[in-house]
C-alpha positions in Angstrom: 0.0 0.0 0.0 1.4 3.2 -1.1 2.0 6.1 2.2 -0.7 8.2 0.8 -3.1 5.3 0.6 -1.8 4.5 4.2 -2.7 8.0 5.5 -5.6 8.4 3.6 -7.4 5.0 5.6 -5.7 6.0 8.7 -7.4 9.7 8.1 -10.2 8.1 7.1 -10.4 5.3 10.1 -9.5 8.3 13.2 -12.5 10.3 11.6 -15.1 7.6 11.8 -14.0 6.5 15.4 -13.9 10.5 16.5 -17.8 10.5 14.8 -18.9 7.6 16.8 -16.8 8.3 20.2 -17.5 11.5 20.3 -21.3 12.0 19.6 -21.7 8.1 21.5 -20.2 9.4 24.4 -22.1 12.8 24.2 -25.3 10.9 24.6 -24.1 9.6 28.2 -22.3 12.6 29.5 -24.1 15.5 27.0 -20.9 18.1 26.6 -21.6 19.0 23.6 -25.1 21.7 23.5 -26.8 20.8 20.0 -29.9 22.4 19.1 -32.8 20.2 18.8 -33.8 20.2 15.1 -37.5 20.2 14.0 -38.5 17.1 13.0 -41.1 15.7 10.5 -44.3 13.7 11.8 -42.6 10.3 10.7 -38.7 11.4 12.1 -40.8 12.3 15.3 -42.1 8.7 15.9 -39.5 6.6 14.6 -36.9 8.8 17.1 -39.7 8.4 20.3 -40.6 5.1 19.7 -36.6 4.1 20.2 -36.6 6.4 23.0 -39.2 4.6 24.6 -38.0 1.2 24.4 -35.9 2.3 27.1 -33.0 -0.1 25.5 -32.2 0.9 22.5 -30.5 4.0 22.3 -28.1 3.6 25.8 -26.8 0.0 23.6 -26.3 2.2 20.6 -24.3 4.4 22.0 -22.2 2.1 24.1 -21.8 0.2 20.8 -20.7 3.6 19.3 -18.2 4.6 21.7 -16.9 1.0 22.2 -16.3 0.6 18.2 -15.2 4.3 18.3 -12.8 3.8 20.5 -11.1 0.7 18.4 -11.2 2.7 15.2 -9.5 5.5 16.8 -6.5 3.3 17.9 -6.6 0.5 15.3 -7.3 -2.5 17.2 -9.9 -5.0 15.6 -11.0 -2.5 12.7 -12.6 -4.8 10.3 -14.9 -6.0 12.8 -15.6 -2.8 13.7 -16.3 -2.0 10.5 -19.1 -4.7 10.1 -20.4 -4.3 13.6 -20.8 -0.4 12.8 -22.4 -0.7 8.8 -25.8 -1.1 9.8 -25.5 2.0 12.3 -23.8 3.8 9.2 -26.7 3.0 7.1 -29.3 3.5 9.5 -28.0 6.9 9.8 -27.8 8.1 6.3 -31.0 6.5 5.5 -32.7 8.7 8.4 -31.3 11.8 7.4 -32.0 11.4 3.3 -35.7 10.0 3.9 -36.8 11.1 7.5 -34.5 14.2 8.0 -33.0 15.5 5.3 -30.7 18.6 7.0 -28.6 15.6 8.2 -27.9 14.5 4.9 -24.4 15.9 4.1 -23.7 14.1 7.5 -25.1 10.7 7.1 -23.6 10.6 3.3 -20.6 11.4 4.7 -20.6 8.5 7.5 -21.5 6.4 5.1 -18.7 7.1 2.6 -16.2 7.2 5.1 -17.2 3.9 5.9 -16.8 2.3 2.3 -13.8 3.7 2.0 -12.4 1.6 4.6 -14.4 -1.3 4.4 -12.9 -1.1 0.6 -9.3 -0.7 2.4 -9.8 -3.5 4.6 -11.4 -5.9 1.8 -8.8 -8.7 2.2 -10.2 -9.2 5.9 -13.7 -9.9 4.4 -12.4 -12.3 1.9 -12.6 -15.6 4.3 -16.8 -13.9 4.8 -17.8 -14.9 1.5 -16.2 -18.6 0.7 -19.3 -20.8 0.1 -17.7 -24.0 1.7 -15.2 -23.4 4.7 -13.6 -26.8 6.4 -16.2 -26.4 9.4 -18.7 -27.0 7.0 -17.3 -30.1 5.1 
């Protein structure tokens, strides 16, 4: 890998753990004062009715800050990488259908996020073998 490929996924990698630590560990400790967008009818009950599950959001965000935390000093990044997709897509499908001011973010997340799961590919390789010896 060239050194500007390096930087570029290590760039890459330390912004998408600084996303998810930093905004995961906000929703515990709230440092950071972020004004409460309006939300549409639909953004409004899909956001309460994971509020009220009184689960969800607290395991989200420990997820977040856990996998953050990895990214942000390289330790077990490609199964970071596949533990945090679905919160990557979740997000930028929220902001481009159900609030679409948080677009630019979410699109950005989510490219991010290819990038270095296209960086890391040769990790994945093993994922996709139709037969594996525990199988035979």
């Amino acid at each position: 890998m060239s050194k500007v490929k390096s930087i570029a996924v290590v760039a890459a990698r330390v912004v998408l753990g600084l996303i998810y630590f930093v905004f995961g560990l906000n929703f515990f400790l709230n440092f950071l004062s972020m004004p409460q967008p309006t939300l549409s009818a639909s953004a409004q009950a899909y956001v309460t009715g994971l509020f009220q599950s009184g689960f969800f959001f607290p395991m989200l965000k420990g997820i977040e800050v856990v996998l953050g935390a990895l990214l942000l000093v390289g330790a077990l990044v490609p199964l970071s990488l596949v533990i945090l997709m679905p919160i990557s897509l979740n997000i930028l499908l929220y902001h481009t259908i159900l609030a679409p001011e948080g677009a630019p973010m979410g699109i950005v997340i989510f490219a991010v996020h290819l990038f270095l799961a296209w960086a890391y590919r040769d990790a994945y390789k093993p994922l996709f073998k139709v037969k594996t010896a525990a199988s035979l």
